[in-house]
C-alpha angles and dihedrals in degrees: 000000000000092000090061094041083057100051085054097055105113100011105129134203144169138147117259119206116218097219119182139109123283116294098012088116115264102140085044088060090040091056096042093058096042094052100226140047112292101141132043111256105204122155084225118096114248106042104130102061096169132033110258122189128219124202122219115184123189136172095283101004145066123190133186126210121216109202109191132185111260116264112252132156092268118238094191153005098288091044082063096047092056096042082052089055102051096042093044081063100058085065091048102048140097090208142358144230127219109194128195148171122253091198088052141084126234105268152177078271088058091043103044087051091050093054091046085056089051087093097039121100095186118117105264124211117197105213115195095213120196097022081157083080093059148065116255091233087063101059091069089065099044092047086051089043097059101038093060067053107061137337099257124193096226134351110220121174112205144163106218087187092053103023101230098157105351093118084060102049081056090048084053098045089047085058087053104049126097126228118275141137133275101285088185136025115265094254098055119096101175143030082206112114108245084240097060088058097052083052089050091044096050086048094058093048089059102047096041077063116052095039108192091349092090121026131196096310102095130093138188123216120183113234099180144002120172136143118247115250115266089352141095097231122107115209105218111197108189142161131215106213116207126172100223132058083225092055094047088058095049093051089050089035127173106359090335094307101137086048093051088054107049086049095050088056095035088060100056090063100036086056090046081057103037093040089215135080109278122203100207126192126182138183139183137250139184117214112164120237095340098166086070091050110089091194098057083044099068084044093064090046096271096139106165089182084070099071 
């Protein structure tokens, strides 16, 4: 027991929210660091609807990524019970991430976050995400902008799509953590069910493919998943949930078209996580308005009692 005590000394380990408004980048970084897919990227606001955490585990750290959905005025049901979820992590969390967007101007989103982190004594990172979109000679100006704004620990300007300076802004974190032990093995990148990120993947697709045409009314609950006797092959049942008959023909489409589609895409990535084929089937259901019913909510894995 005291070997191990010993081997311990010095590892270091804490659990880091991801705090920023909707579309800035946040499950892009998450995914970056992680090194595979774990949260739904979409350049529609919204995307991330519950926080997923993703593990990194390095040879004396472990950290432990909060994505959050992004923090918006909320419009329903489902728009509180996000909000609930990213400002129940400020209080959890060893540090937080602020995180912005280079291409974009200080706004009522910004400002809304900053007055939110008035009452939080957890160290606080700016990060400056997609400095790919603009012109060197820019950043300067943002940096002095935001720190008349707020006393932040540390500024650090990244690209999570492209990595400049990702590998830093974890160098930086690690300095900020305290010691603790190893929360998850070394192999786990996730405390997410495997079936909550199928859900997650088939919802992407389905988003990445009908653009504006279905906003953020639609689900996805997993009805089955089972391997096939004597075979590697894992049958996948799942239904797309949509509030409205004409968006339930939009996400079928012409002859099933728009479905095919997003299965076929689905698939590649279920069976990348899975690491197995994967037979997946999907349908289509109408349940109206189902983001201001708590009851449907909980159905879809909205459990506000969880957080």
């Amino acid at each position: 027991m005291q070997n191990n005590l010993e081997e311990n000394k010095g590892y270091k380990s804490g659990f880091i929210s991801i705090i920023g408004r909707p579309n800035v980048g946040k499950s892009t970084y998450l995914n970056r660091v992680i090194g595979q897919k774990i949260a739904i990227m979409s350049d529609k606001p919204q995307t991330t609807r519950n926080k997923i955490q993703g593990v990194l585990t390095m040879d004396n750290t472990q950290m432990i990524f909060i994505d959050t959905p992004g923090i918006h005025k909320p419009k329903h049901k489902l728009g509180d019970f996000m909000m609930k979820v990213a400002q129940n992590t400020l209080k959890e969390v060893d540090l937080i991430l602020f995180m912005v967007n280079a291409a974009e101007g200080f706004g009522r989103g910004e400002e809304f976050i900053l007055e939110k982190f008035q009452t939080v004594n957890t160290p606080i990172f700016l990060v400056i995400n997609k400095i790919d979109q603009i012109h060197p000679d820019d950043l300067l100006p943002i940096i002095e902008s935001y720190k008349e704004k707020y006393p932040f620990k540390e500024i650090v300007p990244i690209s999570a799509l492209v990595g400049n300076n990702v590998e830093r802004l974890l160098e930086q974190i690690k300095t900020y953590l305290p010691e603790g032990p190893q929360y998850y093995p070394a192999d786990q990148v996730t405390d997410h069910p495997e079936r909550f990120i199928i859900t997650e993947l088939i919802r992407e697709k389905a988003l990445h493919l009908t653009r504006e045409e279905i906003p953020h009314s639609l689900a996805v609950v997993l009805d089955k998943i089972e391997r096939q006797e004597g075979k590697d092959i894992i049958n996948v049942m799942a239904t797309v949930i949509v509030e409205r008959d004409s968006q339930k023909g939009i996400i079928i489409g012409k002859k099933g078209s728009m479905l095919k589609e997003i299965g076929m895409r689905a698939r590649v990535d279920i069976e990348n996580l899975l690491g197995s084929k994967v037979f997946l089937e999907l349908w289509v259901k109408v349940q109206k308005d189902w983001r201001n019913k708590m009851s449907q909510l909980r159905d879809f894995g909205f459990n506000e009692d969880e957080y």
